[in-house]
N, C-alpha and C positions, 0 to 999 in steps of 0.2 A: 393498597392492592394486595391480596392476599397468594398465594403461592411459595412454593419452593426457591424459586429463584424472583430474578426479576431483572433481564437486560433489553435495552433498547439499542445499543450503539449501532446496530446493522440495517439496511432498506428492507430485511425483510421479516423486521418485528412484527411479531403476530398483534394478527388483526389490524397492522400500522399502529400499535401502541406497546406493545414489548412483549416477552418471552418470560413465561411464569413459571410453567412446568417443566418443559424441556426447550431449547435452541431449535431455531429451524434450520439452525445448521448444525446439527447432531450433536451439539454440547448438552452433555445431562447436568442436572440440578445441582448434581454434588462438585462436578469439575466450574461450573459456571461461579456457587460459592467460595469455591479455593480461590480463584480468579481474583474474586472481591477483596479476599483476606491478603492476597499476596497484593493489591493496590494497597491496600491499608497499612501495611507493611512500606512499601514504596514511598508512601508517602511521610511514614516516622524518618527511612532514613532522610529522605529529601530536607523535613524540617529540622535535623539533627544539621546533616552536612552543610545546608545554607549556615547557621549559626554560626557553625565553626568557622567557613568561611569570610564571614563578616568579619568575625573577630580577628581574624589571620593565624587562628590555630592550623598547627599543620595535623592532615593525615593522609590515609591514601588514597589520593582521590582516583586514581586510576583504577580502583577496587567498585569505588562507588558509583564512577559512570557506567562501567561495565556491568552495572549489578543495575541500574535502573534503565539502562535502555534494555538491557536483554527482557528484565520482569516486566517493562511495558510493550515490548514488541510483542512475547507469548501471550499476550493477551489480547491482542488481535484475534479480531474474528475470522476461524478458521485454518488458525496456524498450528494451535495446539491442543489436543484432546487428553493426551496422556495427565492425569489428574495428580499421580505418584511425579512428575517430576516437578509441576506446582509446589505439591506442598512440598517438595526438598528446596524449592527455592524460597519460599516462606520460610521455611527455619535457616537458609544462609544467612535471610534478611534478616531477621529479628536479632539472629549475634551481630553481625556488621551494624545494625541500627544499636544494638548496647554498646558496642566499643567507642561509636559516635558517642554515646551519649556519657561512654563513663571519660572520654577525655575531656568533655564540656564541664565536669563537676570536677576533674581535676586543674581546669584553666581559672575556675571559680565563676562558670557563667550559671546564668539565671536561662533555663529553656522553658517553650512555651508551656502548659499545663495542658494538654491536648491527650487523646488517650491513644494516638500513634507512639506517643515517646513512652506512655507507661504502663502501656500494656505486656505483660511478660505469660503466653500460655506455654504451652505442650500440644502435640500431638493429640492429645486425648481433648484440651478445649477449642482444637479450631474447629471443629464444624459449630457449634454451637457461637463461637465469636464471627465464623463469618455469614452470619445470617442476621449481622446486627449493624454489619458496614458495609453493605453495598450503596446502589446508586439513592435508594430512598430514605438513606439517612437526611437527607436534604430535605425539611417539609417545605419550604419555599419552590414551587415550581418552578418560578424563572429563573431565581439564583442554582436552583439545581440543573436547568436549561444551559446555562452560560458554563458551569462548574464540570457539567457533561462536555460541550463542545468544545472545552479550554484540553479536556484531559484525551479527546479524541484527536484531536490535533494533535496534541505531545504524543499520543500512538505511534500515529504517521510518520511523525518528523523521527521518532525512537528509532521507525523501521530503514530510513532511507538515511540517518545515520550510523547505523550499526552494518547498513552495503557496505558506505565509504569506509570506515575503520576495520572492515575485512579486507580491506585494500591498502590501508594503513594513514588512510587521512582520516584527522577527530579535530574536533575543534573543542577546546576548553569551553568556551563562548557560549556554548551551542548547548553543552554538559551542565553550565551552570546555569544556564535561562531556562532549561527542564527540571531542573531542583528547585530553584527560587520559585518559578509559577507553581508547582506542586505544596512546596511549603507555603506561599501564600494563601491558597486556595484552602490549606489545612489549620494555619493556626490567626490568621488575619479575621479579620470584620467588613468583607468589603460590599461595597454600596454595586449597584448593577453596573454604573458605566463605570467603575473601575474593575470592574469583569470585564464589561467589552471593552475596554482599555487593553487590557490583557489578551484578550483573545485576539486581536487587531493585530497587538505584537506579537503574538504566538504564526500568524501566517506571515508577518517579515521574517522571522527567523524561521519557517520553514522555506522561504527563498533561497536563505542564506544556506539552508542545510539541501537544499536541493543543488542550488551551484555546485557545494563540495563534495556531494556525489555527481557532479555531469565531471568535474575537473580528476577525480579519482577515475572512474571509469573509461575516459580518453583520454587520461594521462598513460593509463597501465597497456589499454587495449586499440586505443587510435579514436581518430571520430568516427562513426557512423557513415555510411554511403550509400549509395543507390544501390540496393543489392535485391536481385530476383531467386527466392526460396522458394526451395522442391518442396511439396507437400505430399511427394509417394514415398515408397517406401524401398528398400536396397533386398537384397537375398541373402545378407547374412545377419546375425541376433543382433539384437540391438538393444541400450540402455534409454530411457527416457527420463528425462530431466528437467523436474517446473522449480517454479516456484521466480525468484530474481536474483541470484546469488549469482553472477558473475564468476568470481573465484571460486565456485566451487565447479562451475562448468572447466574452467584453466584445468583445475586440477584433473578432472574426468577426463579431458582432454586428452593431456600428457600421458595419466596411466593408461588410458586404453589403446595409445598408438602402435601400430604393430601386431594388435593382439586378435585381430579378426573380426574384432566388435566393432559395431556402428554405435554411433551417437544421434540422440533425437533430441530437440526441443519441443518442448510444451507448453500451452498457453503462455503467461509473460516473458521465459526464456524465447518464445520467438526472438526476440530482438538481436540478440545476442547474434545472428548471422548478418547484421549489420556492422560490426565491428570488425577492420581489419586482422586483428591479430589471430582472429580464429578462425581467418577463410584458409591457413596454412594446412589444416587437420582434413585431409582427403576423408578421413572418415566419418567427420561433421557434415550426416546426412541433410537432415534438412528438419521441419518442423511436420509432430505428427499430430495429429487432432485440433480440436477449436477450445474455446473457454474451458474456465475450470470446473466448470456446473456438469460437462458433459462427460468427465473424467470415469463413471461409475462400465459403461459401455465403452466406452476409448478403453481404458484400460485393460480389460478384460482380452481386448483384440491384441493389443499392444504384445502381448506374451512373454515379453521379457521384463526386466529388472525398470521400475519407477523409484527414483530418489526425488522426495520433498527437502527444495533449500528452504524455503519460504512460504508464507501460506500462498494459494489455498486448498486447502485439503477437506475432501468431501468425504465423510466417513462409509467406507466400503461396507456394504451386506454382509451379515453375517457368514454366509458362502463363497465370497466371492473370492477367485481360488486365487486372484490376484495381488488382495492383503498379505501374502509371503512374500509378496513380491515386492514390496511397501519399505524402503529407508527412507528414517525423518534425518533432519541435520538441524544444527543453528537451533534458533528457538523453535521450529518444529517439534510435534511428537503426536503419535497415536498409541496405543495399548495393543503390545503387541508384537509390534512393529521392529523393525532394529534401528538403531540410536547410531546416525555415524560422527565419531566423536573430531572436534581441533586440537590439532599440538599446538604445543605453544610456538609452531610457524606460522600458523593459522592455516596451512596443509588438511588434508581431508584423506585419509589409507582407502582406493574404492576395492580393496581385491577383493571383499567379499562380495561387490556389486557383481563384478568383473566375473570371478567364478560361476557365479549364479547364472550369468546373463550365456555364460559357454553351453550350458543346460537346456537353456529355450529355444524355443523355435524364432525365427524370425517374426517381426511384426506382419498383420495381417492387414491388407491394401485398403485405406479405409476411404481414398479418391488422389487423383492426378491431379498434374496442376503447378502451378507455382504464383507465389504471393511475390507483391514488391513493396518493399519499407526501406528504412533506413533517411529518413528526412526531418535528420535532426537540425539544429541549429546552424550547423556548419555546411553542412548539405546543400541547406534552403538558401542561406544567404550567397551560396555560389552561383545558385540557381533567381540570384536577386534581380537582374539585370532582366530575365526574361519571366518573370514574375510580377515584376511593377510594369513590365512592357504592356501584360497580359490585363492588369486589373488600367492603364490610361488609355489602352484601347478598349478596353469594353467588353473585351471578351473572357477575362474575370469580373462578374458582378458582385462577389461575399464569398468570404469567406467560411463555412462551419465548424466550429469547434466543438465536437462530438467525442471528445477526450474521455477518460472515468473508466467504469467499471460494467464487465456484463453480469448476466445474471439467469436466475432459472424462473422467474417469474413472465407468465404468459404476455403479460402487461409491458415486456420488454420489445416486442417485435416490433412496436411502435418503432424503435431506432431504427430497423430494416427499412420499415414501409416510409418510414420521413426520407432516409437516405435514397431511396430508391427515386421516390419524388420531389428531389429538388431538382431547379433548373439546370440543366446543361450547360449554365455559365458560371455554376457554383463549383468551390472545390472544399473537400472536409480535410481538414488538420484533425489529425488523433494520436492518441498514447492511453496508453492500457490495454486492459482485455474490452473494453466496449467497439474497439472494430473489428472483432469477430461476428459483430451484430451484418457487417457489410463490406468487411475486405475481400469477401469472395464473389462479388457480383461486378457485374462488368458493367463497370459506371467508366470507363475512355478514360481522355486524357482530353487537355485543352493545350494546343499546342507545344505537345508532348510534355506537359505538366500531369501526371497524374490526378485524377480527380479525385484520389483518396491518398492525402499524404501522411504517412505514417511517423511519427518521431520514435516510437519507442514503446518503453516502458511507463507505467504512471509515472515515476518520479519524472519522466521525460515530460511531462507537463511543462517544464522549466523550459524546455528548448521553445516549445509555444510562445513562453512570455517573451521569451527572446527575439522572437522573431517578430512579435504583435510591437515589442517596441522599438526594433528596427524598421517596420516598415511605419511605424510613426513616427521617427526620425525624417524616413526615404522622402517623405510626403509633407515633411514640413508641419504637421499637425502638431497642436500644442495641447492635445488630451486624447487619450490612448482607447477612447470612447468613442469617437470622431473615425478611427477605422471603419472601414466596412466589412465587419466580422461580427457576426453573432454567434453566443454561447448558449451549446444544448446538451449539455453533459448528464450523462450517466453516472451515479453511484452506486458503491454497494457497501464498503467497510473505511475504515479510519485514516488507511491512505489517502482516499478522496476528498475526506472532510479536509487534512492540512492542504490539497492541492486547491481545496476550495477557498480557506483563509487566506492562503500565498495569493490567489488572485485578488481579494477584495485589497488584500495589503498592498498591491500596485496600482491600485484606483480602477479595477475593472468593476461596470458596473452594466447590470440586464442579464445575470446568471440566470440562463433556466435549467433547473433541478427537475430530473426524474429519475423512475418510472413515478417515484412520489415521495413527498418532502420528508424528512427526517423525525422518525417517529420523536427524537429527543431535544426537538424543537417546539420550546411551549407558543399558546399564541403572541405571548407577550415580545417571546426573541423575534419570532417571525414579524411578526408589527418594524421589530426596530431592523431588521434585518431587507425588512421591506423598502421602507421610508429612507434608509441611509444609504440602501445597494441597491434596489430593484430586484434583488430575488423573487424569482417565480418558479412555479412549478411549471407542468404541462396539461397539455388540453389532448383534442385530436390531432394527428395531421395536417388537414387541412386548416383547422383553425392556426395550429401553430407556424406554417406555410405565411398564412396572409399576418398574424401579430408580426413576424419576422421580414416581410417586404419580398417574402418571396414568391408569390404568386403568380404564375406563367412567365 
């Protein structure tokens, strides 16, 4: 396939087969390249430090997991635009991958022969090298299939381990099963099913790495509760705040108390007003606008100061007078924009947020209202007792799992119009931005159960499983299949794919995948992906109503 670039990893590869010229999500050819370079990079240190490891060389490894989850996080779809801090992270890599590699010839090891360990450019030959390592150095389609969905997973699991080690839990475990899969994938021989061998294990340890973000974030900040969020707006300026960074909301927090500013959440920061520790801030408004897709208009109205902790970031118009208005943080960045940097407390300075925000006007009333979330794990299973009451009387029939991600593709409304018509004895469990598709519509409650129970954040997927196999405990069932819960998830980037592995890795099986199946899914994976899990896609509503048993 011919073009400047060439990425698939997102649902909204062009044409549903991938992005050649420019991203559909504003990544030009040239930062999409660097992208590739700084993987290929990732991946020399990966099969340098596995080596050393084996052997029980020592070095810093504290240098190296912090270097490969940050350069796999920014490479998420939609985190990072800014090109110039790519490529400074490509040349850290490439000194940290030679220090690896000049300790390995002082131990007297023999390392792979691979061109991640011996490639040594400049400035001057990366663009031309990273046009020779991205996704289609692979000419095997399937193994390039399996080799994609090994390293989109390691994305994800990058992004919701780099949460927790903002909060100060890491797991070695976790650091070295991201370098060994990486180095395997780079200097090994491996046959297909020891790909999906791999991949299989790559969604156990996104469990594992999901846990140790649910156990960091209601360790620091409490569990989760029933909590009803204002979605107006206050009469003094206000800062708005996406992205999933937790601690960097603490800190916004803190600085701005006092100071006459309000605070906002946006899209996946909604959650965050489910969390005890941060209903103390009289000033933590409430949440302003829907998904990330709509940010371009949201913004604009918003008027004050927007900090990205995390993706997703939609690249603003050339005009749009609110790009001043634009701090990235963490592996965020756009050109342009200002950079807010960590001390080494892991602290975040917002006064230049702060000052800026004293300057604007108040946010502008985009609707009234208030949302209710907060039914996480802890929550739901309090809520257990009148929940199994609810599904042995009959008046829970199913469960939906409509969890995943929204999006700005037409072809999404579908989640509206399914959720609108399901039965009245149905209740939806969700996490992510995919119940902005329908957390605003008045679907009731079923004896005062919400019929749209919210857990969270994507990584809050984990509270789901939790609760799928508590209530398969509750009931006595001996397969987690055997529930009365069907899955109809939403995707859009590389979070989703590991929350999609974490499920198959606890024996969940009848995923259905939309708005439409993964462009980086050859027919051969989908075959086996088929026959092993029962993944499917989606149809119409009503067809997918009556496949589901839900039908009047």
């Amino acid at each position: 396939m011919e073009g400047n670039m060439f990425c698939y990893q997102c649902q909204e590869a062009a044409k549903g087969v991938g992005c050649v010229l420019k991203g559909v999500c504003g990544k030009n050819a040239s930062t999409a390249c660097s992208m590739d370079l700084l993987l290929f990079v990732v991946r020399g240190v990966s099969v340098a430090a596995t080596a050393l490891r084996r052997q029980s060389v020592d070095f810093d490894r504290n240098r190296v997991d912090v270097f490969v989850t940050d350069a796999l996080f920014c490479t998420i779809t939609n985190a990072n635009f800014d090109e110039e801090s790519i490529l400074r992270r490509v040349e850290a890599g490439l000194e940290l991958r030679n220090e690896l590699v000049a300790l390995a010839v002082q131990a007297g090891m023999a390392l792979p022969q691979v061109d991640e360990l011996t490639w040594n450019g400049s400035r001057t030959d990366f663009s031309d090298k990273a046009k020779t390592v991205g996704v289609l150095r692979e000419p095997n389609v399937d193994v390039r299939s399996l080799k994609e969905l090994l390293v989109y997973g390691l994305k994800g699991m990058a992004a919701y381990h780099e949460h927790a080690m903002r909060l100060g839990h890491s797991d070695e475990s976790i650091h070295t099963f991201m370098q060994e899969a990486l180095a395997r994938i780079t200097a090994d021989s491996l046959s297909a099913d020891e790909l999906v061998a791999l991949v299989l294990r790559t969604g156990e340890v996104g469990v594992q790495t999901m846990a140790l973000l649910d156990a960091a974030n209601t360790g620091r900040y409490g569990h989760p509760e029933m909590t009803r969020v204002n979605i107006g707006v206050g009469k003094r300026p206000g800062i708005l705040i996406s992205g999933h960074d937790l601690r960097d909301l603490e800190d916004l927090l803190e600085q701005t108390e006092g100071t006459g500013i309000d605070v906002y959440t946006h899209s996946e920061m909604l959650p965050a007003h489910y969390y005890p520790a941060f209903k103390k801030y009289k000033h933590f408004v409430g949440n302003y606008g829907n998904a990330w897709w709509k940010q371009r208009e949201e913004f604009a109205a918003f008027n004050g100061p927007i900090v990205f902790t995390t993706n997703c970031i939609v690249p603003p118009l050339e005009n749009a007078a609110y790009k001043e208005r634009m701090f990235t943080g963490n592996s965020t960045g756009y050109p342009g924009c200002r950079h807010l940097e960590t001390d080494a407390n892991g602290r975040k300075d917002f006064s230049e947020v702060i000052a800026l925000a004293h300057q604007c006007e108040p946010p502008t009333e985009l609707e009234t209202g208030e949302l209710i979330g907060g039914f996480a794990h802890n929550q739901v299973l309090q809520l257990a007792d009148a929940v199994v009451g609810a599904v042995k009387s009959g008046a829970i029939r199913k469960f939906i799992v409509m969890a995943g991600c929204d999006g700005r593709m037409k072809s999404r409304d579908y989640y509206t119009e399914f959720a609108k018509a399901l039965p009245q004895d149905t209740v939806i469990l969700t996490a992510g931005c995919a119940k902005y598709k329908y957390n605003k519509l008045p679907l009731g409650d079923i004896n005062g159960i919400p019929r749209v129970l919210d857990a969270g954040q994507c990584n809050d997927s984990y509270s789901l499983a939790l609760i799928a196999l508590k209530l398969k405990e509750v009931f006595g069932l001996n397969d987690i299949n055997e529930l009365p819960i069907v899955y109809n998830i939403a995707w859009y980037e590389q979070k989703a794919v590991i929350v999609l592995l974490a499920l198959l890795s606890l024996g969940v099986k009848q995923i259905h995948l939309g708005p439409t199946l993964p462009a980086f899914l050859s027919p051969g994976v989908v075959k086996v992906l088929v026959e092993n899990f029962g993944i499917g896609g989606i149809t119409s509503v009503d067809e997918d109503l009556a496949k589901f048993g839900l039908k009047g």
